[in-house]
N, C-alpha and C positions, 0 to 999 in steps of 0.2 A: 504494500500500500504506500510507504514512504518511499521507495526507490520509483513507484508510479508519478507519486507527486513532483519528485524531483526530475527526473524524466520529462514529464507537463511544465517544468518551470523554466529546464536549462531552452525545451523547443520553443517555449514564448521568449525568452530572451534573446536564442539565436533569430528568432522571427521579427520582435523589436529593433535589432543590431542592425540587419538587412532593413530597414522600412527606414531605419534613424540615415543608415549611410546612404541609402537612394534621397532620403529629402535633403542631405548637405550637399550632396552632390547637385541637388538639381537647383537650392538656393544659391550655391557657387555658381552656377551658371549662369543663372539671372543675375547674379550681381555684374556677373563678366560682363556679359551683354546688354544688361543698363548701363554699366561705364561705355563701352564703346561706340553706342547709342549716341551717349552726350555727348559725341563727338572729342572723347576723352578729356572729360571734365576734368577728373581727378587729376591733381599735382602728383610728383613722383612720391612725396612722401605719402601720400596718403593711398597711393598704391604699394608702397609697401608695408603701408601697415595692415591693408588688404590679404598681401600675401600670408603677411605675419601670422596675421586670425586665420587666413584659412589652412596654413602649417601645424599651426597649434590645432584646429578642429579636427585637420588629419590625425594628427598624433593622439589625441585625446581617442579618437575612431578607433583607432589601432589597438588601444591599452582598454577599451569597453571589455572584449572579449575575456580579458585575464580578472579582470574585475567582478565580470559575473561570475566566473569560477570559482572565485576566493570565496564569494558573497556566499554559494552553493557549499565550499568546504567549511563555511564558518558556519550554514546551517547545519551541517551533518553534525559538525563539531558537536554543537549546541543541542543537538539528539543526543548523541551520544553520553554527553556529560550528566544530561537530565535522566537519563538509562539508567547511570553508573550511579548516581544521588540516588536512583531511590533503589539500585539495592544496596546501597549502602546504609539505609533506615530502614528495607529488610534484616537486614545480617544485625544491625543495632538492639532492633525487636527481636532477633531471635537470642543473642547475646543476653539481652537482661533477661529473657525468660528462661535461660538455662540458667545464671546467676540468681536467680529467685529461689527456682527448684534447687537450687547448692545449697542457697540460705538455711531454706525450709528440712534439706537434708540435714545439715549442722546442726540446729534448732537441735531436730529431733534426736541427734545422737548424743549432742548434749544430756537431753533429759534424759536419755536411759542410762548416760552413765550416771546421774544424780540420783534415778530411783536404784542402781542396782548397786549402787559403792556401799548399805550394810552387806551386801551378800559377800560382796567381793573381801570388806574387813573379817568376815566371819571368816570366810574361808583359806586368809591369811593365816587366821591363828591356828586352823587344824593343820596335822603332821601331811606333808605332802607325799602320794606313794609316784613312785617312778613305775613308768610305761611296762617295765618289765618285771616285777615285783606285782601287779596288777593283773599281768599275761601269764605268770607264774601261780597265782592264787586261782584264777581259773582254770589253769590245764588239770592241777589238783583235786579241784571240785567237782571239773568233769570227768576226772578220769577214773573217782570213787564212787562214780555214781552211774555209769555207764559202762555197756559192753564197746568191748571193741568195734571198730568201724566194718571188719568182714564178719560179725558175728550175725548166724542166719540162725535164728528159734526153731527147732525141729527137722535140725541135720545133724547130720555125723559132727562135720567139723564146729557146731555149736556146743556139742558135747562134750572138748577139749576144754571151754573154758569156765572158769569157777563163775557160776551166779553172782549177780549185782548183789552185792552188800546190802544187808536190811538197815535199818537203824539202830538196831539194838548193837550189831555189828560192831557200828561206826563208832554207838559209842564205848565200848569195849575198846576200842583200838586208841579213841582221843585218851580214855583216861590212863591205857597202858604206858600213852606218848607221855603223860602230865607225870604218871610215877618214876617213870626214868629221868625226870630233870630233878 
């Protein structure tokens, strides 16, 4: 749509250019031809000031062309800038509204570390167990309380191994451990 209008503006200008230089050309000519009319009225200075103007209207003729172009690149320009402004108050608006949601994140981790710092003092003061001391109390727990991993109920090779410990067992066994210390 903009490269149409621009298209429509540069052909009305080259069509102005043409209609401007056909009427200088043809007021030059009548002026020629009313001086030589008057039986050449005009003094030499004032034919040369004749020339002069119509030197300069040449040249002026000349330099139209570069002028409409400029006038054309300094419209594009003047797109493009107004392009670039407004996404640059896109990117602005999307900027604070990610800085908001940050805010509003912060906020919120703030409070949970204010509701949760008695948990975390409480849990300062208990004995801390290590990863493996923790991995160690369960392999024990499960491995007093379950059959082994190929153990099949009502085969041959289930019959190799001793029965899960009952409780009574177990505790038989804790307080054997508690007499020996």
């Amino acid at each position: 749509m903009e490269q149409e209008r621009s298209s429509s503006a540069t052909s009305l200008a080259q069509t102005w250019l043409l209609e401007f230089r056909s009427s200088c050309q043809q007021l030059f000519q009548l002026v020629l031809e009313e001086t030589r009319q008057s039986s050449y009225s005009l003094d030499s200075s004032e034919s040369n000031q004749l020339q002069t103007l119509w030197s300069r209207l040449l040249k002026l003729q000349s330099q139209l062309p570069n002028i409409v172009e400029q006038l054309e690149q300094h419209k594009e320009r003047q797109m493009y800038l107004e392009y670039l402004t407004q996404v640059e108050r896109d990117l602005d608006r999307r900027i604070a509204t990610v800085l908001e949601k940050l805010l509003h994140a912060l906020e919120s981790l703030h409070n949970l570390l204010k509701e949760s710092q008695p948990l975390l003092q409480s849990s300062a003061l208990s004995p801390k167990s290590t990863l493996s001391e923790i991995l160690s109390s369960a392999i024990r727990i499960t491995g007093s309380l379950s059959a082994p991993t190929n153990y099949e109920e009502g085969t041959l090779s289930g019959a190799d191994f001793a029965p899960a410990p009952t409780e009574e067992m177990i505790r038989a066994s804790k307080m054997a451990q508690w007499k020996m210390q």
